[in-house]
N, CA, C and O of each residue as an XYZ file, in Angstrom:
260
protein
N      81.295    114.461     62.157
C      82.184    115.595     62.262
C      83.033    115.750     61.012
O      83.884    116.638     60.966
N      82.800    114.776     59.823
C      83.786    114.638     58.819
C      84.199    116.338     57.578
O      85.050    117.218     57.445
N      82.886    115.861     56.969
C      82.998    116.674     55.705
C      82.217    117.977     56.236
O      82.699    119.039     55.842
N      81.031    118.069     57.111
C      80.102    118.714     57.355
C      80.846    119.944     58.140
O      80.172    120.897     58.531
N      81.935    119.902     58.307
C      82.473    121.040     59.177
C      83.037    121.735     58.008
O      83.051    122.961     58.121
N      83.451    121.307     57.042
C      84.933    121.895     56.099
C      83.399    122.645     54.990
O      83.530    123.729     54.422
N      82.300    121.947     54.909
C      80.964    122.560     53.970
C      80.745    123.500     54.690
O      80.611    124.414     53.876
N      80.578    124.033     55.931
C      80.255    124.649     56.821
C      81.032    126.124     56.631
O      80.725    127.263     56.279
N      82.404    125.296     57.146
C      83.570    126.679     56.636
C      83.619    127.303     55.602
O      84.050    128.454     55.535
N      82.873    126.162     53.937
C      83.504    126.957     52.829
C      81.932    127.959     53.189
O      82.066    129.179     53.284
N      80.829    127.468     53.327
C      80.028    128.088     53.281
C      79.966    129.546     53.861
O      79.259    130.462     53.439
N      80.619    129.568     54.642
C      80.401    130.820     55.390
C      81.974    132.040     54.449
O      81.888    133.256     54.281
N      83.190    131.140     54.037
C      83.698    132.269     52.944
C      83.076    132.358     52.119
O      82.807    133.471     51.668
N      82.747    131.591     51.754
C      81.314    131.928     50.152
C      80.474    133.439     50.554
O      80.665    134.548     50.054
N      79.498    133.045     51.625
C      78.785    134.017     51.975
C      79.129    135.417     52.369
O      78.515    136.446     52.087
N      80.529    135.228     53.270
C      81.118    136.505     53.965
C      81.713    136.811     52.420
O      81.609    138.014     52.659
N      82.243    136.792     51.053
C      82.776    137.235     49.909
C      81.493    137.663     49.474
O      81.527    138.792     48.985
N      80.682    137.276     49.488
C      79.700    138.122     48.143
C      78.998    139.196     49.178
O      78.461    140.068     48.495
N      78.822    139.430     50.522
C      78.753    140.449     51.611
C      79.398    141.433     51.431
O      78.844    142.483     51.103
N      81.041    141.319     51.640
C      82.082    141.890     51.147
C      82.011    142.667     49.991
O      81.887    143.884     49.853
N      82.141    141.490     48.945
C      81.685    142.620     47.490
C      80.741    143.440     47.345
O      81.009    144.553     46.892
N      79.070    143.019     47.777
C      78.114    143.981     47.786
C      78.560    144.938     48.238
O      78.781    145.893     47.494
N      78.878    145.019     49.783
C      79.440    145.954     50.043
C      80.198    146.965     50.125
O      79.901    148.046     50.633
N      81.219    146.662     49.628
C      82.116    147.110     48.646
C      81.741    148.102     47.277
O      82.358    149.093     46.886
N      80.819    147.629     46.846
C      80.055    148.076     45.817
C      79.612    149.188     45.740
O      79.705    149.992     44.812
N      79.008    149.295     46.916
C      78.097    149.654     47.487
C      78.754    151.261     48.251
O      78.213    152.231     48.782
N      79.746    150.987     48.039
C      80.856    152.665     48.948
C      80.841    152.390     50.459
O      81.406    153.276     51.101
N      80.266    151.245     51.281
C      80.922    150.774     52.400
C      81.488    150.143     52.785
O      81.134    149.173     53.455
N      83.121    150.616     52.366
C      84.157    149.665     53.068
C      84.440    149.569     54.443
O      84.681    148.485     54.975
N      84.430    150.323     54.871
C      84.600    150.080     56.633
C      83.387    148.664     56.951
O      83.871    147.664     57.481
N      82.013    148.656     56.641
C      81.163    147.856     56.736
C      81.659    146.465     56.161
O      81.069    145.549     56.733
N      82.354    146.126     55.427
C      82.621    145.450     54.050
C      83.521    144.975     55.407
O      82.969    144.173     56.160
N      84.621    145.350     55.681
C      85.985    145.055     56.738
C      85.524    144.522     58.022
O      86.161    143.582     58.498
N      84.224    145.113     58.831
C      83.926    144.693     59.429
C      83.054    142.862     59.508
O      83.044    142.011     60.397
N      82.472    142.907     58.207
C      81.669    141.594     58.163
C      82.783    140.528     57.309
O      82.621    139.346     57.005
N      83.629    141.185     57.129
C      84.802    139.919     56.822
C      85.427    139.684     58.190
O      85.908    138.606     58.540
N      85.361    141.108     59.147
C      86.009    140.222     60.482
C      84.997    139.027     61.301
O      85.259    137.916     61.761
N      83.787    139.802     61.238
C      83.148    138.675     62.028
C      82.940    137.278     61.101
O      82.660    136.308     61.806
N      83.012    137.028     59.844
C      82.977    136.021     59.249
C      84.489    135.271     60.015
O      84.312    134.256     60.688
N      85.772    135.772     59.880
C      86.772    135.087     60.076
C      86.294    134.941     61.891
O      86.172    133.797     62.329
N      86.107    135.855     62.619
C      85.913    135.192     63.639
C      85.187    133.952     64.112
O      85.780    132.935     64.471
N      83.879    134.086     64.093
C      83.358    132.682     63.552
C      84.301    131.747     63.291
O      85.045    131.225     64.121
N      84.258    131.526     62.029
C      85.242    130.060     61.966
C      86.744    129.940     62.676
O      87.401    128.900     62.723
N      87.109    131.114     63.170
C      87.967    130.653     63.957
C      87.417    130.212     65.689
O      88.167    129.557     66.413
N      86.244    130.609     66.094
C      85.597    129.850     66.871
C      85.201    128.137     66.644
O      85.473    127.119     67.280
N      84.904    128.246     66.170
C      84.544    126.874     65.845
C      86.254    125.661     65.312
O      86.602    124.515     65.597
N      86.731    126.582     64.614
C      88.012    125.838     64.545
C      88.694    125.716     66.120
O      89.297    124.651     66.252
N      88.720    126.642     67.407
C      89.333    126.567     68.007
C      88.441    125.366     69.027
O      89.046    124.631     69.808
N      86.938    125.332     68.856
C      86.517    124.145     69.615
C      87.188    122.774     69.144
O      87.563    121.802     69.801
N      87.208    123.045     67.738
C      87.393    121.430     67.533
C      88.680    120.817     67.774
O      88.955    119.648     68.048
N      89.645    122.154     67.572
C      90.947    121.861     68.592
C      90.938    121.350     70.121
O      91.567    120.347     70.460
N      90.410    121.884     70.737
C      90.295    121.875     72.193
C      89.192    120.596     71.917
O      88.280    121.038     72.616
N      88.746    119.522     71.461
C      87.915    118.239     71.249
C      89.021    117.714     70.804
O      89.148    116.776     71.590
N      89.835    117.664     70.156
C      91.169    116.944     69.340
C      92.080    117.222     70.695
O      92.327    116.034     70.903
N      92.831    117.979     71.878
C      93.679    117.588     72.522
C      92.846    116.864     73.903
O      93.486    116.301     74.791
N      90.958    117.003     73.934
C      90.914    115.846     74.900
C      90.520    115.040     74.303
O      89.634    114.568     75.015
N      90.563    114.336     73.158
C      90.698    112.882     72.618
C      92.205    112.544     72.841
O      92.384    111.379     73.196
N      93.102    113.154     72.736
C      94.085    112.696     72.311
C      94.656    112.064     74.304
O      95.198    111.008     74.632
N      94.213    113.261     75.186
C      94.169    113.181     76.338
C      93.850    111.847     76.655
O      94.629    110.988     77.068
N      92.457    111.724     76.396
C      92.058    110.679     76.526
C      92.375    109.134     76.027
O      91.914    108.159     76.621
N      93.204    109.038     74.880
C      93.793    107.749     74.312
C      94.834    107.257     74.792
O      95.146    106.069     74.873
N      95.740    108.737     75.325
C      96.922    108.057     75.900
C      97.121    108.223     77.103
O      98.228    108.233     77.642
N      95.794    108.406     77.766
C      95.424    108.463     79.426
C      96.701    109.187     80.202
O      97.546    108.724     80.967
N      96.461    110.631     79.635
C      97.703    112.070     79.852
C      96.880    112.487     80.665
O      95.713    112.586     80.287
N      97.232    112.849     81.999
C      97.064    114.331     83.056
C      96.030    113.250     83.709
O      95.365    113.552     84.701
């Protein structure tokens, strides 16, 4: 779960920026706005699992609820 999540994340701003710019480029900004939202959504999915895995470890260490 170390490094492979944070490669993961940059990977996907990497990808959702040069989307963006093409697009952009390209005279579709509304399109451009939209695939930067679903890029940020995404990783905020995945950030919010690994939260919700981090408060039941933590659950779990100090034998809470």
């Amino acid at each position: 779960m170390g490094l492979d999540v944070l490669f993961k994340i940059a990977g996907v701003g990497i990808l959702i920026s040069v989307i963006h710019t093409a697009l952009k480029q390209a005279g579709k900004e509304d399109m451009a706005h939209l695939c930067t939202l679903a890029g940020f959504s995404l990783v905020l999915l995945w950030v919010v699992e690994l939260l919700g895995r981090l408060f039941n470890t933590v659950q779990d260490v100090f034998k809470l609820f």
